[in-house]
Structures are given as C-alpha cells and as structure tokens.
C-alpha positions, 0 to 999 in steps of 0.5 A, a space after each residue: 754371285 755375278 749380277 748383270 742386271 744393275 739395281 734400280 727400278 725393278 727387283 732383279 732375281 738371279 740364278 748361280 747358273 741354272 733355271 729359276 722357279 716360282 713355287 707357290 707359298 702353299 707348297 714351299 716345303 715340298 721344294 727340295 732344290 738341289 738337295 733331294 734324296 731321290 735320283 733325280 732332285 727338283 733342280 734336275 727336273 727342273 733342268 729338263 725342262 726345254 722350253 721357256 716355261 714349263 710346270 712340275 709337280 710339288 707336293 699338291 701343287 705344281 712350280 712354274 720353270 723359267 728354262 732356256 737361260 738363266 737369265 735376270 728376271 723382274 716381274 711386272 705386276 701391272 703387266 703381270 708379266 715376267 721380264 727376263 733380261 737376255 741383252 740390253 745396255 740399260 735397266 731403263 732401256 730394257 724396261 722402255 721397250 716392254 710394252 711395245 715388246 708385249 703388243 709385238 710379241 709372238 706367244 709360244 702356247 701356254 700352260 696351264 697352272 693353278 696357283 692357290 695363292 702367293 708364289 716365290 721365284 728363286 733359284 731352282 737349285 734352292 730347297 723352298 725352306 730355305 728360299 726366302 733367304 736367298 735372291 728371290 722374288 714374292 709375287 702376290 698372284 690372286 688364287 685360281 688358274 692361269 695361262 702362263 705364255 712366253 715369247 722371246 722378243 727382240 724390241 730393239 737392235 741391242 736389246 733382246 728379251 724374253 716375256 713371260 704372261 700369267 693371264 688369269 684364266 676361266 
C-alpha cells in the first residue's frame, strides 16, 4: 500500500481505498470487514455510509465510520480528536494548524455512540480478528456515551483537513 502521510509525530493509519472504522475492543469479533457471508459484508455497510461520520451496528455494539475519503488519519488524545489529513505539505504543517483549526471549525451535527471500552481504527475492509495485524490505531476511550462531531476545515492555503471530536457526553 501507498502511504501519504510521512512517519513522524503522530501514528498515521491508512485504508487500501475504502472507509476507516473504530470498533470497540468488546465487539471486534463480530467485525466481518470485506469477508462476510451476508449480501451486504460490514465493508459494504460501511461504504454507505455518506457523511463523515457515521455508526453501524456490530454485535451489541455499534462502530464509528470514518466516510467521505480514505484519508490518513492519527488521533489526538490530548484533543481527543481524529485528525484526517486531506492536504498539507508536511506532517508538522498540518499537526501546527490543528488547534486553530479546532476553535474555527464549523461542527456538522453528531452522533451519538456508546463505547464500552477501548476501540481500534483500521481499514474497514479488515474482519475485526484480524485487525491488530494490520495498520490500525488503539484508542484508550474511558467507557460511556460520546458525541462524535466532524467538521471539514481549511486552516491554511495548502493545507486542508477534516476533524473528528468524541466529547464525552452525559
């Protein structure tokens, strides 16, 4: 696979093409990716899914859909934020940028998602066994429910991005 985002700073994760997800650790086994039995695999479902963030049900539990691009993506725990790179020249440009880019950015509405625990971001197109042994990201999210907003920002003249926030909800 092609990467675009350079190694450095943040742990960059990557799709052969198609949507990322976070699933729950909980719930991993019930991700088929692109191998499932039924009409429609989770990598179908998830392909559906239009906006830029988007929930689907898995097992007892619901994934978070990264859609719109296959974009790099690192997470920003002191943000507790998504950073997808959609254009910038640098890794270091583009990390710079995002805390202006997270007062300035106009949130699309959210949804809602209940995460019981630690979640993993890998390539949609993965079965959730076999995810740890791809490009994948492990995010250490304290249980409970979570708004998740995402907002397509434009920090800079060359550099493009697209946030995605999980506040903790009540």
């Amino acid at each position: 696979m092609v990467r675009y985002a350079e190694p450095g700073t943040a742990h960059w994760v990557e799709s052969g093409g198609g949507p990322l997800v976070a699933v729950p650790e909980a719930v991993l086994p019930f991700w088929t990716g692109a191998d499932g039995e039924e009409a429609a695999s989770d990598y179908d479902r998830a392909c559906e899914v239009d906006d830029s963030v988007g929930l689907l049900p898995v097992g007892d539990g619901a994934a978070l859909v990264l859609g719109d691009e296959p974009a790099a993506t690192a997470y920003l725990p002191e943000h507790r934020t998504l950073v997808r790179w959609v254009a910038a020249d640098t890794e270091d440009d583009l990390l710079a940028r995002v805390p202006a880019a997270l007062e300035t950015a106009d949130w699309e509405p959210g949804v809602h998602w209940r995460v019981p625990g630690p979640v993993l971001l890998f390539d949609a197109a993965w079965p959730g066994s076999r995810s740890a042994g791809t490009d994948h990201l492990r995010l250490t999210l304290p249980p409970g429910p979570y708004t998740v907003h995402a907002a397509q920002v434009r920090p800079g003249p060359e550099t493009w991005l697209t946030l995605v926030r999980l506040s903790e909800a009540s």
